[in-house]
C-alpha positions as a Markdown table, in Angstrom:
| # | Residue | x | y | z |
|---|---|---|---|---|
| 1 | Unk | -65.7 | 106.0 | -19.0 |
| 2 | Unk | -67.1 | 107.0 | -15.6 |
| 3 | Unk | -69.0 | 110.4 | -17.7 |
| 4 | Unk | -70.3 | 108.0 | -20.5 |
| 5 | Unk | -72.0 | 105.6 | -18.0 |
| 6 | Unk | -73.7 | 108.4 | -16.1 |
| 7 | Unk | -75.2 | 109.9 | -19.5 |
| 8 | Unk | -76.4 | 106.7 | -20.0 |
| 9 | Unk | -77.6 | 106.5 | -16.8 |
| 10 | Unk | -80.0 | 109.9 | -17.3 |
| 11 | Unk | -81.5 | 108.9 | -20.7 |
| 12 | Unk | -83.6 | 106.3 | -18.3 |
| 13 | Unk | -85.6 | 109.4 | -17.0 |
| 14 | Unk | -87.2 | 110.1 | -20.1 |
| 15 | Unk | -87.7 | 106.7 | -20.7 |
| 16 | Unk | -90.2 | 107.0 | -17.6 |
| 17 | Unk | -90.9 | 110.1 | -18.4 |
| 18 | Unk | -91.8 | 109.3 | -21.8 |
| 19 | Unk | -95.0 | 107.1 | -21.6 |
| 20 | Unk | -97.0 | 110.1 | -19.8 |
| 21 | Unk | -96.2 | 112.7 | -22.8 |
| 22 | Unk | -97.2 | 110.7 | -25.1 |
| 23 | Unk | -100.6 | 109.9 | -22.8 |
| 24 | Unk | -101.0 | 113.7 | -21.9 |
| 25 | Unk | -100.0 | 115.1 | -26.0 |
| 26 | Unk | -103.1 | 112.3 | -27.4 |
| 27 | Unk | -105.8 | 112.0 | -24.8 |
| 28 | Unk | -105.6 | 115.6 | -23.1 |
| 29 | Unk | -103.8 | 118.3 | -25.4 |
| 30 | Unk | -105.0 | 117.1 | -28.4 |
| 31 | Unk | -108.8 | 116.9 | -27.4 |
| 32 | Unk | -108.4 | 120.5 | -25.9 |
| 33 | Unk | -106.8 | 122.1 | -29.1 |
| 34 | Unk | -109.6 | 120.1 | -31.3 |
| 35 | Unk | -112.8 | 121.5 | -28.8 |
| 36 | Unk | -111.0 | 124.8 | -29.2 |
| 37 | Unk | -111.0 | 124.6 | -32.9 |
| 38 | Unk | -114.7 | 122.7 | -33.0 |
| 39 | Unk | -115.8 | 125.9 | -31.1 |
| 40 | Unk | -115.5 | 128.4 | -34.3 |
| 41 | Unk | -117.1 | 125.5 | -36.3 |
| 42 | Unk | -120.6 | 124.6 | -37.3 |
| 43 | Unk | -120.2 | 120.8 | -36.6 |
| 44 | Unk | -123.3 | 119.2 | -35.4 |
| 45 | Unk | -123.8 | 115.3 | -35.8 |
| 46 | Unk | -122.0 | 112.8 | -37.4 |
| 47 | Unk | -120.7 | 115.4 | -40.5 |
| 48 | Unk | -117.3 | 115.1 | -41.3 |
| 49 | Unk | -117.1 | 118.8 | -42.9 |
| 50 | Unk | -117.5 | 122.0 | -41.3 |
| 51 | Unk | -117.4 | 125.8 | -41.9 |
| 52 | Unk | -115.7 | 128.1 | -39.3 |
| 53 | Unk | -118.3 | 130.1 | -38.4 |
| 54 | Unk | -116.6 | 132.7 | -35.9 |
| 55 | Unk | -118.0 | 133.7 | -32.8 |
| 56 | Unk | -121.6 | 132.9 | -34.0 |
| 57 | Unk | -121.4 | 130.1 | -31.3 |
| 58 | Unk | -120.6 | 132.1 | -27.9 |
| 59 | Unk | -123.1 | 134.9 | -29.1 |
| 60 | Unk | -126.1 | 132.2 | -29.7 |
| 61 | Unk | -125.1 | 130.8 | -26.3 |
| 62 | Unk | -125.2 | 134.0 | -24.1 |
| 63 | Unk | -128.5 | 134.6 | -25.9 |
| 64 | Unk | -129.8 | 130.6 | -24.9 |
| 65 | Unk | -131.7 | 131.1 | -21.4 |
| 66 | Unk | -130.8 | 127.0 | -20.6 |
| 67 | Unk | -127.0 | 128.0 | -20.6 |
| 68 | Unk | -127.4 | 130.7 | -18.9 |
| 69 | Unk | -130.2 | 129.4 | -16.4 |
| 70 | Unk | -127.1 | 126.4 | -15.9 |
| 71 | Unk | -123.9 | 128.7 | -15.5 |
| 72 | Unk | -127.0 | 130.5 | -12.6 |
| 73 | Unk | -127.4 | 127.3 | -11.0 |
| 74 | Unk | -123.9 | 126.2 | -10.8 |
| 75 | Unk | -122.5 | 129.2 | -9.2 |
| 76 | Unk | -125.9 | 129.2 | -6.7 |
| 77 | Unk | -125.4 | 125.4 | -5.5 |
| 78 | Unk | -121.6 | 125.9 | -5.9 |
| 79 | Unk | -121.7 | 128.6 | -3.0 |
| 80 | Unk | -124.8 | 127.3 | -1.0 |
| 81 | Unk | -122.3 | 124.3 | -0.7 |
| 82 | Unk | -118.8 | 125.6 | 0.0 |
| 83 | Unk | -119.6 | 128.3 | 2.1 |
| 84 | Unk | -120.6 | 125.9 | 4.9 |
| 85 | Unk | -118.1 | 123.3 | 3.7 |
| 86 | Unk | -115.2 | 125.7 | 4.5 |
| 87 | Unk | -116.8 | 126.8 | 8.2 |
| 88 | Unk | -117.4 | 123.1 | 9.0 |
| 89 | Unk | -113.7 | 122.0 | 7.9 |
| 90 | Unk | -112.1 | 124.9 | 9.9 |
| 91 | Unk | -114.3 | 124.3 | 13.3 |
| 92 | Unk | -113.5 | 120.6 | 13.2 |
| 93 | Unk | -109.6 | 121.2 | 12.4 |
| 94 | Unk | -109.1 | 123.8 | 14.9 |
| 95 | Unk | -110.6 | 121.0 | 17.5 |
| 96 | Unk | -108.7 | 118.1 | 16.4 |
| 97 | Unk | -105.8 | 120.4 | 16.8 |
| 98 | Unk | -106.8 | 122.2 | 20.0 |
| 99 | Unk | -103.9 | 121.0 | 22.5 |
| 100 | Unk | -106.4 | 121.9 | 25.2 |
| 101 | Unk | -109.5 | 119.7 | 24.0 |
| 102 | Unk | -107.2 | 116.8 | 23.5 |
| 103 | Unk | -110.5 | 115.0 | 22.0 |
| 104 | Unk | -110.2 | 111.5 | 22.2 |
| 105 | Unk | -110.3 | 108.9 | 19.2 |
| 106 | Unk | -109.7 | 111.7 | 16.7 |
| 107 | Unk | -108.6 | 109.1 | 14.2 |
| 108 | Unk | -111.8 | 107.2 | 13.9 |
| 109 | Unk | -114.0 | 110.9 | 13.9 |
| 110 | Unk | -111.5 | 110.8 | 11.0 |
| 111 | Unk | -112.0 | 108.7 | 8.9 |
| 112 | Unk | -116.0 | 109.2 | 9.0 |
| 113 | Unk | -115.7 | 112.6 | 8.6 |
| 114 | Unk | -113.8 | 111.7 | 5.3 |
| 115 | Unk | -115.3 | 108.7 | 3.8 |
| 116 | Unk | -118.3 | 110.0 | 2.0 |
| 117 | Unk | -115.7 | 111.7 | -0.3 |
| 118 | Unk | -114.4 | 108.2 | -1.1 |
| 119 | Unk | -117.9 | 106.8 | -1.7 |
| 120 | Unk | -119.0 | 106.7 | -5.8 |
| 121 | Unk | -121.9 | 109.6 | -7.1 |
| 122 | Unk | -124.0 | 106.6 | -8.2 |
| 123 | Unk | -124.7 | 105.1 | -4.7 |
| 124 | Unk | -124.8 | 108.5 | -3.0 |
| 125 | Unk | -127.6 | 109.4 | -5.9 |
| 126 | Unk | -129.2 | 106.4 | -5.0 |
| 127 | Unk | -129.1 | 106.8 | -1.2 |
| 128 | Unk | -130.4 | 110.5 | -0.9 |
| 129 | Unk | -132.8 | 109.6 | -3.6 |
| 130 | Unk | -134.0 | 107.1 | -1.2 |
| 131 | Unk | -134.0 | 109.1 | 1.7 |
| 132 | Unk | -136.2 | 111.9 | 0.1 |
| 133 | Unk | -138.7 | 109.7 | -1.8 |
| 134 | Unk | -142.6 | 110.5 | -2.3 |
| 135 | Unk | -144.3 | 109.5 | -0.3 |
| 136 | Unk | -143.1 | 107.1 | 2.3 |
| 137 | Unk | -139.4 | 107.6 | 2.1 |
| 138 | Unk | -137.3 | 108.2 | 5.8 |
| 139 | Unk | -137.5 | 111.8 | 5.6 |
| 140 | Unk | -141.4 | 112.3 | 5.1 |
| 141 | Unk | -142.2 | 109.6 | 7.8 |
| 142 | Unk | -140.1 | 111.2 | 10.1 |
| 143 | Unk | -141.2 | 114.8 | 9.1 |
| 144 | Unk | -144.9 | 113.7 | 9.3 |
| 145 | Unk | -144.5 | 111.7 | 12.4 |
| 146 | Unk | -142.7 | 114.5 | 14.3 |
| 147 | Unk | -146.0 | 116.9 | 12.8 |
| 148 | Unk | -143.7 | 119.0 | 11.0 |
| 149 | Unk | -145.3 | 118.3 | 8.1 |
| 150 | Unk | -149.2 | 117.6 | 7.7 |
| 151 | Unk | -148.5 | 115.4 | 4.7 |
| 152 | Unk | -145.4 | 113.9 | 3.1 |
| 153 | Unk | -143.7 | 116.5 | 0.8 |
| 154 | Unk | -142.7 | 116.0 | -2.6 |
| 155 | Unk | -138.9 | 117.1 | -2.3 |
| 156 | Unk | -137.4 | 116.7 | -5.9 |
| 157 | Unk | -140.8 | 118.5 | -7.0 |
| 158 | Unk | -139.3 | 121.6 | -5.5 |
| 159 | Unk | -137.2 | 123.6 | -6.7 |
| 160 | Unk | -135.2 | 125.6 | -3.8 |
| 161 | Unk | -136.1 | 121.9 | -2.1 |
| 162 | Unk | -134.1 | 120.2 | -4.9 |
| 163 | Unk | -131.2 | 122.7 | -4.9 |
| 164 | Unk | -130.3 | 122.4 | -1.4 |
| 165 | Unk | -130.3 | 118.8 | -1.2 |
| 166 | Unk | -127.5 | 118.5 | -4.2 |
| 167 | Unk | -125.7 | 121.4 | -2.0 |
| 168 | Unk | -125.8 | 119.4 | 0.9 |
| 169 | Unk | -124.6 | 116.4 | -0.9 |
| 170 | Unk | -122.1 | 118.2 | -2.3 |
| 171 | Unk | -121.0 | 119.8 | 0.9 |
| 172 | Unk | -121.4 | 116.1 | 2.7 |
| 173 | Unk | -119.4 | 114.8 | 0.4 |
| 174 | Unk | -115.9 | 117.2 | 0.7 |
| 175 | Unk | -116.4 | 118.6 | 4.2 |
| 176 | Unk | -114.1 | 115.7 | 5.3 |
| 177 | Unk | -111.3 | 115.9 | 2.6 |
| 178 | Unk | -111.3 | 119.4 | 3.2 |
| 179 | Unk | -110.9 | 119.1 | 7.0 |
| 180 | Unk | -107.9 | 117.1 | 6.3 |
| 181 | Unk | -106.1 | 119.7 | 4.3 |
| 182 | Unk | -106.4 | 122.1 | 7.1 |
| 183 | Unk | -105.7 | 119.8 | 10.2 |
| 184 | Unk | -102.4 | 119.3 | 7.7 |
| 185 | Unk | -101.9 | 123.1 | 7.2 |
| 186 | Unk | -102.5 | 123.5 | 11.3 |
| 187 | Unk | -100.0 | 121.4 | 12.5 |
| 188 | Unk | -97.5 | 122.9 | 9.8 |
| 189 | Unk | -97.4 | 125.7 | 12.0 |
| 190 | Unk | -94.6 | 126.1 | 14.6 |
| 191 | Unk | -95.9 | 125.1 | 18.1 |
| 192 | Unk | -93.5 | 127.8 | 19.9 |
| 193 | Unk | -96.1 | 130.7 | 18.1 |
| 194 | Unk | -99.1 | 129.4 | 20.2 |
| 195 | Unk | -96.9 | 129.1 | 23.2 |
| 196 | Unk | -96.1 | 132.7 | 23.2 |
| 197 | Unk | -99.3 | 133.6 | 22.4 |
| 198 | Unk | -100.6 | 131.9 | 25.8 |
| 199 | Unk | -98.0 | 133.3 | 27.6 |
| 200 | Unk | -98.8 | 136.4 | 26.4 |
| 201 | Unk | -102.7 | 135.5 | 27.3 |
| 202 | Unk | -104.5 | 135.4 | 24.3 |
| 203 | Unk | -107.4 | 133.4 | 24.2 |
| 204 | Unk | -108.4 | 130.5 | 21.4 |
| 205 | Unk | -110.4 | 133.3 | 19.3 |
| 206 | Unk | -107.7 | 135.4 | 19.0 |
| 207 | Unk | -105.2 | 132.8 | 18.6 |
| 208 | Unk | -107.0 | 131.2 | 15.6 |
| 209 | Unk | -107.3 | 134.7 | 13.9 |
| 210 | Unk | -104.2 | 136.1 | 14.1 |
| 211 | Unk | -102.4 | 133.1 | 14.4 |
| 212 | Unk | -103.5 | 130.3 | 12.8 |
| 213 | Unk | -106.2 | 131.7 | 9.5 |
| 214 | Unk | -103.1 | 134.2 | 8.3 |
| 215 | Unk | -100.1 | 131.2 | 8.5 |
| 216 | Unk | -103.1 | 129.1 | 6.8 |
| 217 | Unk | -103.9 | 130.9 | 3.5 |
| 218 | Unk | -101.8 | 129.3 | 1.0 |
| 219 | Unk | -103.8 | 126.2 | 1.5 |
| 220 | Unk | -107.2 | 128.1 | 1.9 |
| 221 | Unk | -106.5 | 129.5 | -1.8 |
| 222 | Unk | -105.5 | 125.6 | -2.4 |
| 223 | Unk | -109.0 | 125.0 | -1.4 |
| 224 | Unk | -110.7 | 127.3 | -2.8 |
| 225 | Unk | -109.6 | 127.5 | -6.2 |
| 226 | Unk | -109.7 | 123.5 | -6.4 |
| 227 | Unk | -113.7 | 123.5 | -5.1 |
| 228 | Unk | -114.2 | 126.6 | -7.9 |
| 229 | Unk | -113.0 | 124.1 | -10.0 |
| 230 | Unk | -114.4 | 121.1 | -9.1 |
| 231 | Unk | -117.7 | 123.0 | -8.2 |
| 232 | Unk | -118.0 | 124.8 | -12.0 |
| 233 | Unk | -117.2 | 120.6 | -13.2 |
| 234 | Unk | -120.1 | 119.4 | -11.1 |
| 235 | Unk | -122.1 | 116.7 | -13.6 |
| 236 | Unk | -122.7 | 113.5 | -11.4 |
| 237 | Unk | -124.7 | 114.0 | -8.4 |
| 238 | Unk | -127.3 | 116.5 | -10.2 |
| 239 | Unk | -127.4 | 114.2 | -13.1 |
| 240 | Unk | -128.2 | 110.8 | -11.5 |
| 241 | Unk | -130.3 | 111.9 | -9.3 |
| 242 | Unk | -132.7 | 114.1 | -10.6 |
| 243 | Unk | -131.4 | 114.7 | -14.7 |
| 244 | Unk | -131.2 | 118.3 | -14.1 |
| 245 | Unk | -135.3 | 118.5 | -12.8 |
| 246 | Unk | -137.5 | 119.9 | -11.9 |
| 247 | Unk | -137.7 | 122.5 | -14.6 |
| 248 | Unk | -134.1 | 122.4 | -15.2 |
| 249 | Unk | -133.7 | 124.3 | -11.6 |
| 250 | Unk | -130.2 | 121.9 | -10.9 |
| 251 | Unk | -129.1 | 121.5 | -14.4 |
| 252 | Unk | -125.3 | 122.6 | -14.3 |
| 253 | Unk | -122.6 | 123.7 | -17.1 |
| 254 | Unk | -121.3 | 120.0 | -17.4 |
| 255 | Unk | -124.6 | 118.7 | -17.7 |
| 256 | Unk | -125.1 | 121.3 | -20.5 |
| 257 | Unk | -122.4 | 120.7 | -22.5 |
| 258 | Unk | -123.2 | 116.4 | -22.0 |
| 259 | Unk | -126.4 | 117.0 | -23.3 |
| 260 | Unk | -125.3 | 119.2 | -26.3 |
| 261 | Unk | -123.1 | 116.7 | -27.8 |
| 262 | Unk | -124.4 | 113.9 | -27.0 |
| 263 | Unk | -128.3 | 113.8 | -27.4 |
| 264 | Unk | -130.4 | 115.1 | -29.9 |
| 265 | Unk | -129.1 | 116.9 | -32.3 |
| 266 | Unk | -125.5 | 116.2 | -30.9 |
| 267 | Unk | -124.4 | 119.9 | -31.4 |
| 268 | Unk | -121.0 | 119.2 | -30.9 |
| 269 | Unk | -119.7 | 123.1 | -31.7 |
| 270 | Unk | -122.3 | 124.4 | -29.0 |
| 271 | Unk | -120.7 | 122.0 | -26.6 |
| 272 | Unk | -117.1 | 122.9 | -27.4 |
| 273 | Unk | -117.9 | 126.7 | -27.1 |
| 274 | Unk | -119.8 | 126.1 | -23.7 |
| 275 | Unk | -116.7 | 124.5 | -22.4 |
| 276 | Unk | -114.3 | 127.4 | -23.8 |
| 277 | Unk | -116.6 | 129.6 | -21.9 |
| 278 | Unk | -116.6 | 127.4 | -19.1 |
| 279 | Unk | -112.6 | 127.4 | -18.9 |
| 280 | Unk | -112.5 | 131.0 | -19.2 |
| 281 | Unk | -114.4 | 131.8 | -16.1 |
| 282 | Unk | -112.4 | 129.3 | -14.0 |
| 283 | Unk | -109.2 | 130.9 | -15.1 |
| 284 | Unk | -110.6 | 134.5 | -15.0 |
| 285 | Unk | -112.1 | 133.2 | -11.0 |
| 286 | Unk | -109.1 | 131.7 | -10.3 |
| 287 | Unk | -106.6 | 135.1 | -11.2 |
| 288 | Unk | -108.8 | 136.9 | -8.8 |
| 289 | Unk | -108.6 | 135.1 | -5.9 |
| 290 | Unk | -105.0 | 134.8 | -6.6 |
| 291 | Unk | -104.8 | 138.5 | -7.0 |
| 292 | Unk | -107.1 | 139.2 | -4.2 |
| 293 | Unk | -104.8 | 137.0 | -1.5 |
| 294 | Unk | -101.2 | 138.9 | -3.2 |
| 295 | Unk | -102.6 | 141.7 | -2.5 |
| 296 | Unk | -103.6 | 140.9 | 1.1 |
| 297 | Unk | -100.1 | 139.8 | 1.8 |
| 298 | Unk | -98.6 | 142.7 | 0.0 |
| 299 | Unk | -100.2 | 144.8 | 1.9 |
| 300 | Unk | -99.3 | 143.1 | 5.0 |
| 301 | Unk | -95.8 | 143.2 | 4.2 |
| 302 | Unk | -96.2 | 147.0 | 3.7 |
| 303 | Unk | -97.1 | 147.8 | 7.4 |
């Protein structure tokens, strides 16, 4: 009786369980498996027939200078972004965790650090969009009344001006969560390695490289592959606040693919094969920077 009741017992997991399946197999594996198979087709509009066409699709695309001008600027605001993003995070986590700089109210520093990640694209969009307007916005009165500038400057007219202000966004935005996922890595580590490491008079430099940044990578490749990720994805702040402009100079992948299917001609089959593209260098990025950190630890291991 007692094994009856427990098998019983386990069929409530998959009742739980069941619910998300059936969520994940008809609103995520079944729209992947259909963009895979729209991106061999010639589907454009509202048909409901279509021809399999091959790679006719991928070849027009790496001959289309918009996709490839987008797949340029999303790596170049991608990197702009988390290079500086990453430095920030580390500098502030290895204070916050710094036993000897004991800063005070770390909690509150905190929480600022991390809430533009929390606020929505829209009002950030609307914010900087604010901030940088032509001609009286903040930024050009205090730029003109500090005599940097002679005359207010027309930012979102600019392209390299443009760019960087969606990479700082972008970097404003994450800089905090990321922080947080190292402070969290940091204090993994076991206190007794940075007491013999003062005892045997290393300084904070050297403690932090050969200390801390090796017992640390699994969570830097966390956040690296993770920003890849999110950074190849990036649609909203480039998109509400400028629509890509000027000249297409911040138009990303995402916004790419958004446009293709759904304005003009709604070339649904140009949009699927931009995304397979798309996946294919996150998974190809992704394998080498998990190759590239193996192969740092294997060779580690080997002296």
């Amino acid at each position: 009786m007692k094994r009856k009741k427990s098998l019983k017992y386990d069929r409530y997991g998959y009742y739980f369980v069941t619910p998300f399946i059936i969520i994940f197999l008809v609103f995520q594996l079944y729209p992947i498996i259909y963009t895979i198979n729209l991106s061999f087709t010639d589907l454009a509009g509202w048909a409901t027939e279509y021809e399999y066409i091959g790679l006719s699709n991928f070849k027009n695309l790496f001959q289309n200078q918009l996709f490839l001008q987008s797949l340029r600027n999303t790596a170049l605001i991608w990197i702009i972004n988390f290079i500086p993003q990453l430095l920030m995070a580390l500098v502030l986590a290895t204070w916050f965790t710094d036993m000897k700089v004991q800063i005070k109210g770390q909690g509150i520093y905190k929480v600022l650090f991390y809430l533009p990640g929390i606020i929505t694209a829209a009002s950030i969009a609307v914010l900087f969009s604010s901030f940088f307007r032509y001609p009286e916005g903040p930024v050009n009165s205090i730029l003109v009344s500090m005599k940097i500038l002679k005359q207010p400057f027309e930012f979102f007219r600019s392209k390299t001006a443009t760019r960087l202000i969606v990479a700082f966004i972008q970097f404003w935005m994450f800089y905090g969560s990321t922080m947080i996922m190292i402070i969290a890595a940091i204090l993994g580590i076991s206190p007794q390695l940075y007491e013999a490491a003062m005892i045997d008079g290393a300084n904070a430099r050297k403690t932090f490289f050969f200390i801390t940044l090796p017992l640390i990578k699994p969570i830097l490749l966390y956040i690296l592959v993770t920003s890849l990720i999110g950074g190849m994805q990036m649609f909203d702040i480039p998109f509400l606040l400028t629509n890509g402009n000027p000249d297409n100079a911040v138009g990303t992948v995402a916004m790419f693919i958004y446009k293709q299917a759904f304005t003009g001609a709604r070339s649904f089959n140009i949009a699927a094969a931009a995304s397979m593209i798309l996946l294919f260098i996150i998974i190809c990025c992704s394998l080498i920077l998990f190759r590239l950190f193996s192969e740092k630890e294997e060779g580690k291991e080997g002296r």
